[in-house]
C-alpha positions in Angstrom: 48.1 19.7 4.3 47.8 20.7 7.8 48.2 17.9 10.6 47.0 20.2 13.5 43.0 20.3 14.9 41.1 22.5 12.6 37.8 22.6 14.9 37.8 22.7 18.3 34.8 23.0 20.7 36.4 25.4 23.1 36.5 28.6 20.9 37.4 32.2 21.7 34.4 33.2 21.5 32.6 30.4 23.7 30.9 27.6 21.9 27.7 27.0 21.4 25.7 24.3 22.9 22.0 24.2 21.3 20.7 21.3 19.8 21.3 23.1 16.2 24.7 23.0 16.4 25.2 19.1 16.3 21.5 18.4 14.3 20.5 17.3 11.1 17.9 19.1 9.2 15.8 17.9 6.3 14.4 20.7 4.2 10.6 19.8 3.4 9.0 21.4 -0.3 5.7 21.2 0.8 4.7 20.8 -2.8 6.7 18.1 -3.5 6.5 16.0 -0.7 3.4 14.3 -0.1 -0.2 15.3 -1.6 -3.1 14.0 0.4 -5.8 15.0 -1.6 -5.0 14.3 -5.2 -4.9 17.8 -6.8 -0.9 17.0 -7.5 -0.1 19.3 -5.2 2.0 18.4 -1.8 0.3 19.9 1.1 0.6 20.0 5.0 -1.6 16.8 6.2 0.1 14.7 3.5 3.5 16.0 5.2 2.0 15.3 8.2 1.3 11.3 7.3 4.8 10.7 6.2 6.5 12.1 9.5 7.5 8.6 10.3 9.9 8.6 7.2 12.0 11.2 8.9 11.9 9.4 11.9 13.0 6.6 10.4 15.5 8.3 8.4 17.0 9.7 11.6 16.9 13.5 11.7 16.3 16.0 14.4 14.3 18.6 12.6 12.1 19.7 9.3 12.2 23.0 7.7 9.1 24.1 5.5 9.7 26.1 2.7 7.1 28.2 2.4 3.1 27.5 2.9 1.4 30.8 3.1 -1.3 32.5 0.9 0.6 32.9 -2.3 -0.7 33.7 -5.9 2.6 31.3 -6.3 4.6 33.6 -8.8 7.3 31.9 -7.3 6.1 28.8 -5.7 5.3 30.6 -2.5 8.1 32.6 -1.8 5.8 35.3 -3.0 3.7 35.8 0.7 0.5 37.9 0.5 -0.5 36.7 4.1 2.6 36.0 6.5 0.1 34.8 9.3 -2.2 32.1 7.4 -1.9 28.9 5.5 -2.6 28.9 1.3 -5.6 26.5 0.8 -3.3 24.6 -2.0 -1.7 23.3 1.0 -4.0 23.4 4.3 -5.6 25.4 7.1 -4.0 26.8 10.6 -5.3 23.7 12.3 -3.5 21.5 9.7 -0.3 23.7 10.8 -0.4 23.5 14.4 -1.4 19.8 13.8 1.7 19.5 11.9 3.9 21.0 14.4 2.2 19.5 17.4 2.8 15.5 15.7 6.2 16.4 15.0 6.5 17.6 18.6 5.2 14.2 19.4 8.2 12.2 17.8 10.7 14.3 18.5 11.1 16.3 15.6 11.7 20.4 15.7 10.3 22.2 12.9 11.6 25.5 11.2 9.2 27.4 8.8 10.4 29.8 6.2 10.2 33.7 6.9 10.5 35.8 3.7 11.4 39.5 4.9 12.5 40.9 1.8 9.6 41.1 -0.3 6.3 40.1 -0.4 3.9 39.6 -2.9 2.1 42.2 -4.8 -1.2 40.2 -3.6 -0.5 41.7 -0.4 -2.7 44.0 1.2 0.6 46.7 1.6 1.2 46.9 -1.6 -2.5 47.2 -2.7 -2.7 50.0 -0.7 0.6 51.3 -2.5 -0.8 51.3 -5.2 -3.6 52.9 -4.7 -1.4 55.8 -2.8 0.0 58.5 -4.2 3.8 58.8 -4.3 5.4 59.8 -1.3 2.6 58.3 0.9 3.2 56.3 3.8 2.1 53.2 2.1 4.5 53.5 -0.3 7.0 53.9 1.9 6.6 50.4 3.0 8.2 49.5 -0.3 11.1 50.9 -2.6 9.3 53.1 -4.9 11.2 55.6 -6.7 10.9 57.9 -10.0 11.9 57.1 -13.0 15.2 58.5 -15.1 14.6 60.9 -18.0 12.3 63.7 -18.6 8.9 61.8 -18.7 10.4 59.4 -16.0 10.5 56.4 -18.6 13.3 54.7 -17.6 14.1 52.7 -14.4 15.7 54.7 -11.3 19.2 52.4 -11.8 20.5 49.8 -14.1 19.3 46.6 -11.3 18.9 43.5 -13.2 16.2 40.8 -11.0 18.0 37.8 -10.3 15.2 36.0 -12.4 16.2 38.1 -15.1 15.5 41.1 -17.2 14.9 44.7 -15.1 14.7 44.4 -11.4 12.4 47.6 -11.5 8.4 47.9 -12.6 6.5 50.9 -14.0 3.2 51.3 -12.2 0.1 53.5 -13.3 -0.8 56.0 -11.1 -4.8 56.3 -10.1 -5.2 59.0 -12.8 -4.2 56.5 -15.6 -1.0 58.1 -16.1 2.7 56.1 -16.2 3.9 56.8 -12.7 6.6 55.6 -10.9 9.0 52.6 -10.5 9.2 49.7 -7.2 12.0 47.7 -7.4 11.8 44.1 -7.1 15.1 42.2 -7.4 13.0 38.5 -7.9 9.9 38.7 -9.8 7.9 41.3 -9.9 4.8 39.9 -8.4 7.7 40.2 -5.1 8.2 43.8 -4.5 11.3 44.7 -2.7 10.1 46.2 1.7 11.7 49.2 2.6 13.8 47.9 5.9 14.4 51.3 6.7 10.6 51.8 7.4 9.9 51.2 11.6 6.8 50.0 10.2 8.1 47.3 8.5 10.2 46.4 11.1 7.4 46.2 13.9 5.4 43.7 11.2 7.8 41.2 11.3 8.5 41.3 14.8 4.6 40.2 15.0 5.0 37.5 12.5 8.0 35.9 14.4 5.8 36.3 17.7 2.4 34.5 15.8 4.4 31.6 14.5 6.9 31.3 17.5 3.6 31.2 19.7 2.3 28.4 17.7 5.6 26.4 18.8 7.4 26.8 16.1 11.7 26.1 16.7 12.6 28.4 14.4 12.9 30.6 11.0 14.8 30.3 7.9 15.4 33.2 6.6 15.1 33.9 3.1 17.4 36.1 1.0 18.6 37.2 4.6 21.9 39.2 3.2 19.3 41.3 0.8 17.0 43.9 3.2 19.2 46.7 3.4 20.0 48.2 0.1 22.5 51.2 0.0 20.7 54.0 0.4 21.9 56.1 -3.4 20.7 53.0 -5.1 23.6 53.3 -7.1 24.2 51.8 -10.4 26.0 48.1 -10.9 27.6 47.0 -13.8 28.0 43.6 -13.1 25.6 40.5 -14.0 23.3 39.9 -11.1 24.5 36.1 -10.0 23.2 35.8 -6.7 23.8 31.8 -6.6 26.7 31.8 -9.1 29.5 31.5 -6.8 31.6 33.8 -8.5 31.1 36.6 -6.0 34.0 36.5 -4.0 36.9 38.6 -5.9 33.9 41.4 -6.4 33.1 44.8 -4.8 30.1 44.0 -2.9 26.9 44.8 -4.7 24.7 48.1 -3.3 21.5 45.4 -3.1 23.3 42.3 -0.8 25.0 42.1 2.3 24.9 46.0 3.5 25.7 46.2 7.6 22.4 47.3 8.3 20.9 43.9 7.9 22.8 43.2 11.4 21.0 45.5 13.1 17.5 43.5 12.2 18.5 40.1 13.4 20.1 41.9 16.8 16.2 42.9 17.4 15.1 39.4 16.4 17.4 37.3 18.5 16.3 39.6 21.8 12.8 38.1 21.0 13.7 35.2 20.0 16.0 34.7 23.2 13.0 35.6 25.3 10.9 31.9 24.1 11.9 28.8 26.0 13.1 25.6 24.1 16.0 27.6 22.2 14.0 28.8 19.3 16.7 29.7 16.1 17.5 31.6 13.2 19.2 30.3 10.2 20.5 32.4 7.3 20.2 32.1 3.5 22.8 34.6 2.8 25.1 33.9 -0.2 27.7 36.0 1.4 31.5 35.3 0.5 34.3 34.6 1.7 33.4 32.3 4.8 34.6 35.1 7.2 31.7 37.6 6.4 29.6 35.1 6.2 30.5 34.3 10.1 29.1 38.2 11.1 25.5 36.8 10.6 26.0 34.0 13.4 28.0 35.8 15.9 26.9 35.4 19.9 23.3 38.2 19.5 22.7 37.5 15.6 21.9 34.0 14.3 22.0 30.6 15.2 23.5 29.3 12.1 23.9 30.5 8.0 23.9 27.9 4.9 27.3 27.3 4.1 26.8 27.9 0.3 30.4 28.0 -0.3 30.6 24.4 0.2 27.6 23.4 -1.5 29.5 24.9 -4.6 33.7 23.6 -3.9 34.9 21.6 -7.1 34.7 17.8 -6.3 38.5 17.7 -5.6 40.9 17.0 -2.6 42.2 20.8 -2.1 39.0 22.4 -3.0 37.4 20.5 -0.1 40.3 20.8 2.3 40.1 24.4 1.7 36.4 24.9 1.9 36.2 23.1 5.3 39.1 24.9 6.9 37.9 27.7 5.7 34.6 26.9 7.2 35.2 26.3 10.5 38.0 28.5 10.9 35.2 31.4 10.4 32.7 29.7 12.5 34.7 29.1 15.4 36.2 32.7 15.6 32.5 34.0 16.6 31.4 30.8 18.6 29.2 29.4 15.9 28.7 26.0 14.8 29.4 25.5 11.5 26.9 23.8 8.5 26.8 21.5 5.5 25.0 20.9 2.6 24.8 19.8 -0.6 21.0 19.9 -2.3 18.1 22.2 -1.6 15.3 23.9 -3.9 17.5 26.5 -5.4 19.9 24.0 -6.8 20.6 20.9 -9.5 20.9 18.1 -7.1 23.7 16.6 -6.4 23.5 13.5 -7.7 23.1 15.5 -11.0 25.6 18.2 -10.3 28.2 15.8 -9.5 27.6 13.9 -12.7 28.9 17.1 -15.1 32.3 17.9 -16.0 34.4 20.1 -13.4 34.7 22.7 -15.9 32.6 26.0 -16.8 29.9 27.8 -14.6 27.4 26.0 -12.9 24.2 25.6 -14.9 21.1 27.1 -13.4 19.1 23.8 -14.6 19.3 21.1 -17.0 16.9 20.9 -19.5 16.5 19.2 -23.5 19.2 19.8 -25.1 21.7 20.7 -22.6 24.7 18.7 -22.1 23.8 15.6 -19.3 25.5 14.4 -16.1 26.8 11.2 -16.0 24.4 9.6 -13.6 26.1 6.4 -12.5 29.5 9.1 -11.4 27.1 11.6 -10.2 25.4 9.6 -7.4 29.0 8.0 -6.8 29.9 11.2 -6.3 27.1 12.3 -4.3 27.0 9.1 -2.0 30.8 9.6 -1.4 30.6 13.5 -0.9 27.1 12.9 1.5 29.3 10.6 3.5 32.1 13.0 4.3 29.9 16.3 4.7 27.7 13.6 7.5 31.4 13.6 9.3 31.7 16.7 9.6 31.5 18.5 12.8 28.4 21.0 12.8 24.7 21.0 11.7 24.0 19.2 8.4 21.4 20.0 5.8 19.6 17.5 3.6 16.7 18.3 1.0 13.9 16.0 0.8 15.0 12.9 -2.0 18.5 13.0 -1.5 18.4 10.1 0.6 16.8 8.4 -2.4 19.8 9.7 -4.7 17.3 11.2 -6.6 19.1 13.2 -9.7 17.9 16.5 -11.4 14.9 15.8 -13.9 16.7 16.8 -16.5 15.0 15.9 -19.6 11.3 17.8 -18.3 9.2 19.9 -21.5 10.4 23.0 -21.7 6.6 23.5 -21.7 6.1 22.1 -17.9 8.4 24.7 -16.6 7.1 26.9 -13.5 10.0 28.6 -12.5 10.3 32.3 -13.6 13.5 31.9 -14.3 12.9 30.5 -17.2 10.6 33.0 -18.9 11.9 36.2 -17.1 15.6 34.6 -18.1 14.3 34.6 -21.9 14.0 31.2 -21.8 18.0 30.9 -21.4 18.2 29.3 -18.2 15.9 26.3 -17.6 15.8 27.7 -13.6 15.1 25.4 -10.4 12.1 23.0 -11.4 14.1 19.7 -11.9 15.0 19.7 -8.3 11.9 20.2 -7.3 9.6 17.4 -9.0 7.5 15.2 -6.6 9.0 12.6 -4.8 8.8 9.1 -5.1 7.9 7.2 -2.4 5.5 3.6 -4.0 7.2 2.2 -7.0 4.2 1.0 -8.4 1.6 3.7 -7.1 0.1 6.3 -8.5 2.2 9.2 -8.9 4.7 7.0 -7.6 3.2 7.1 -3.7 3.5 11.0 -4.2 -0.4 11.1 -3.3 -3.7 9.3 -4.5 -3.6 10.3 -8.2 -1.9 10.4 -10.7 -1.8 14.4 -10.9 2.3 15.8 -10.2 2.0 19.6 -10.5 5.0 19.1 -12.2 6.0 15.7 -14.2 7.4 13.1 -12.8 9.8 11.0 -15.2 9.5 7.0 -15.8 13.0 5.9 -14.2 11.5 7.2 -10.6 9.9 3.6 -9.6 13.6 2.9 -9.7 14.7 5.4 -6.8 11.2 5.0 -4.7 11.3 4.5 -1.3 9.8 1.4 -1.0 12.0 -0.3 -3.6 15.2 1.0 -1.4 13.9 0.0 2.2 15.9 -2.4 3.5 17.6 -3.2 0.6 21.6 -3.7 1.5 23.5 -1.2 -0.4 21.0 1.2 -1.6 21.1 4.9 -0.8 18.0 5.2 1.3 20.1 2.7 3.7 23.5 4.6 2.9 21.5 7.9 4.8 20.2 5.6 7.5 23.4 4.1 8.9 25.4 7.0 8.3 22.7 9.1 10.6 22.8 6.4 13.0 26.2 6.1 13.5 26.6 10.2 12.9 24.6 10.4 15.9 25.9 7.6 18.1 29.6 8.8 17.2 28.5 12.2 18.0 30.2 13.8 15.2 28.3 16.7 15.1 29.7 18.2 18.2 33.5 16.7 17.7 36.3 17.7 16.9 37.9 18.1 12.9 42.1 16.6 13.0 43.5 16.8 9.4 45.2 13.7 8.7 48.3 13.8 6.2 46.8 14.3 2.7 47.8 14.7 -0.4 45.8 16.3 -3.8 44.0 13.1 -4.3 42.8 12.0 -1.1 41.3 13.8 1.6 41.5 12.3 5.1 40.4 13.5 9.0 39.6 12.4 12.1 36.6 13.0 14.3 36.5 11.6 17.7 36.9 7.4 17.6 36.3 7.6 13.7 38.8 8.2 11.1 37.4 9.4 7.4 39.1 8.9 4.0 37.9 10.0 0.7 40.0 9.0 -2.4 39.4 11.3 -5.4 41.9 9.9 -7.3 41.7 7.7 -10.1 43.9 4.7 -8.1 42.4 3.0 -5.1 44.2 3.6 -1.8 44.5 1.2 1.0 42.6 1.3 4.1 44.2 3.1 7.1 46.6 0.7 8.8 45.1 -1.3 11.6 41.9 -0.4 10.9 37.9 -1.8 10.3 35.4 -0.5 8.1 32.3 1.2 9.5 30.5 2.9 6.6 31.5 3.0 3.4 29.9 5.2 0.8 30.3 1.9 -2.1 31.9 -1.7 -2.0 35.6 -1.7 -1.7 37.6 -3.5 -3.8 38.5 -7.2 -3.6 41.7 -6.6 -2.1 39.8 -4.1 0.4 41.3 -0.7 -0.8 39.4 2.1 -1.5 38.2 2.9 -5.1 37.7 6.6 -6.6 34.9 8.3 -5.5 34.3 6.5 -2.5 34.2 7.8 1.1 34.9 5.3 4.1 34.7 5.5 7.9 36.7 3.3 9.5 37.9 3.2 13.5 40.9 1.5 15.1 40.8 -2.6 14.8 
């Protein structure tokens, strides 16, 4: 492997200096978080009461999926009202309360902007509907006649990434079959029409409402998906949006077209013009690493998921590569680089880790379906959190991880909310498992999650295990694991370092940032420490001689 400095801070572009680029971010699902009123659903004041947790913890910022007025097709990221607060979860007040005691301890918050659809509760697409074709309201949205001679078949071959047709039928106000909108997620979210000024203008407002509320910044959902190309043309491939398998393809007519550039140019001029460096962050599953990088350069984003390393195989050379990779892309356009490993689109980590290297990566794990391992997986996903935390660049970690909760994998079928899982023909068991209610009282209701025992989705028995308060201060558990290495992450500085390969071979992986050397051994033979060295962090005991056992990340710094 390469012995030369990967990541430098002086880059040709000019680096940048915000506090995103060195920060670590803990994504918040509202729902899941903390409930404050018993209904079993997480809202914004119960968020708001457990703010000390991420102090505690040690990060710099939350982001919020989403909390707006919703008829929750899925889980909110279905927005009928971009400037208001769904009652599940609160008012305005309990938002700029939110934001204002988060202010107070430090903490940045970044809420969730969802530009590519909205929900068919909106008021745009009621008035679409009740249009005719052609009409300026439907402009707002991708509608389109249908194929054939009575128009009865969808305007392309789309698939939704939820499954089944990405296009809808509507009828017309004379009660006759009319034409088609396209919506490639459910179809309560139809697909806006980015080429529409109007559309354009409206989201401009929404950033200015939420940015004047003191907000520190968007995530953007589904940011590589505005611009479709313009003949809608046919694709014959599967529609596998968070498959990873992307990168050897022709790029899709639905993701990643230039003109999404264009739209984050106009929002980084506004954004630029709000004191306290206010960011952007992309969701855009966009391969390989070097396209990716176009969404961060100097007048587009702040910073874009790293998605290709939330998915690299659990192996030496896949990780090497990722991270090179990475930061090679990063640094060419000034950018810092991110990291992360869980979120609510995923099988956590601890879970995913836990499954043979082999195969695609299921999208959920239900009854039935082959199990992790769960001892290996949070091995695994202790050792891999360690290394990702030593990592130059902004880190990313979803609420639970630093519990080492695993997937639920062994929910009802019949609990299921995610419409994957219906639309998918009940196939794929979809996203809920990462997203049950967190644990935070062992012997509480709900396990601390709020004053009941109501979950909006269930909660399994071996939780009290992996609640907060049994992991508090408790030498060795994962809850401490995440303190430390946030501590020491921080006082190390390692998010604005510098990345030095060490000589590695396929089995262990090794690198230096600033005073701190890192070794992971993913072989199946322990490995000494590095000559001369003392321990700092270690991801799991070493052995009795002191070497390094499989799966096990260490820090360690010059005796």
């Amino acid at each position: 492997m390469n012995s030369n400095p990967t990541h430098h801070q002086d880059t040709p572009a000019g680096p940048a200096t915000g506090w995103w680029t060195r920060a670590t971010i803990y994504q918040v699902y509202p729902r899941s978080f903390a409930d404050s009123d018993g209904d079993g659903i997480g809202d914004l004041p119960g968020i708001t009461a457990r703010l000390d947790h991420l102090v505690e913890l040690g990060v710099d910022a939350l982001w919020l999926s989403p909390f707006y007025p919703s008829p929750q097709a899925d889980a909110g990221y279905d927005v009928a009202d971009y400037r208001d607060v769904d009652p599940l979860f609160g008012t305005l007040a309990d938002a700029d309360r939110l934001i204002a005691e988060a202010h107070s301890r430090g903490l940045r918050v970044i809420v969730d902007l969802v530009p590519n659809h909205t929900s068919s509760a909106h008021r745009w697409f009621a008035a679409a509907l009740a249009a005719a074709p052609g009409s300026p309201e439907r402009d707002r949205y991708i509608f389109r006649d249908g194929r054939g001679p009575d128009g009865a078949q969808p305007p392309n071959d789309w698939q939704s990434v939820f499954g089944g047709p990405a296009w809808t039928r509507v009828t017309e106000a004379d009660g006759r079959p009319g034409q088609w909108y396209l919506h490639l997620f459910d179809s309560g979210q139809p697909d806006l029409n980015w080429d529409n000024p109007e559309v354009r203008e409206e989201f401009l407002e929404v950033l200015r409402f939420w940015l004047d509320r003191g907000v520190d910044g968007f995530r953007v959902d589904v940011a590589h998906g505005l611009i479709k190309q313009a003949d809608l043309a046919d694709w014959q491939e599967p529609q596998e949006i968070l498959s990873g398998q992307e990168i050897d393809k022709p790029r899709p007519p639905m993701w990643d077209q230039e003109g999404v550039h264009e739209i984050y140019r106009d929002w980084r001029r506004l954004l630029d013009g709000y004191p306290d460096e206010r960011i952007l962050v992309a969701e855009a599953w966009v391969e390989p690493a070097e396209r990716l990088a176009r969404y961060v350069r100097p007048d587009e984003m702040h910073q874009a998921f790293n998605f290709e390393y939330l998915l690299a195989a659990w192996t030496a050379p896949a990780q090497y590569a990722v991270i090179t990779r990475s930061l090679e892309a990063t640094d060419a356009v000034g950018a810092p680089t991110t990291w992360v490993l869980s979120n609510h689109d995923v099988v956590r980590h601890a879970s995913r880790l836990g499954l043979p290297m082999t195969g695609k990566r299921p999208n959920g794990i239900g009854i039935g379906d082959p199990q992790p391992d769960t001892a290996l997986g949070l091995r695994r996903a202790r050792a891999a959190t360690l290394l990702m935390l030593a990592l130059p660049g902004s880190a990313y970690l979803y609420q639970g991880e630093e519990l080492g909760l695993p997937e639920h994998t062994t929910m009802p079928d019949e609990a299921r909310q995610d419409p994957t899982w219906a639309r998918g023909g009940h196939t794929e068991r979809g996203r809920d498992g990462c997203r049950v209610p967190i644990p935070w009282e062992a012997d509480a209701p709900s396990y601390g999650f709020g004053p009941t025992d109501a979950s909006w989705l269930p909660q399994p028995s071996l939780w009290a295990e992996y609640a907060l308060d049994r992991q508090r201060d408790t030498p060795g558990s994962t809850y401490e694991l995440y303190r430390t290495a946030l501590r020491l992450r921080r006082e190390h500085g390692l998010g604005e370092g510098t990345l030095e390969w060490l000589a590695s071979g396929d089995e262990v992986l090794s690198f230096r940032n600033g005073a701190l050397t890192v070794l992971t051994n993913f072989g199946d033979a322990a490995v000494p420490l590095p000559a001369g060295s003392e321990l700092v962090h270690a991801s799991a005991p070493l052995d009795a001689d002191g070497a390094v056992p499989t799966d096990v990340t260490v820090w360690v710094r010059p005796a």
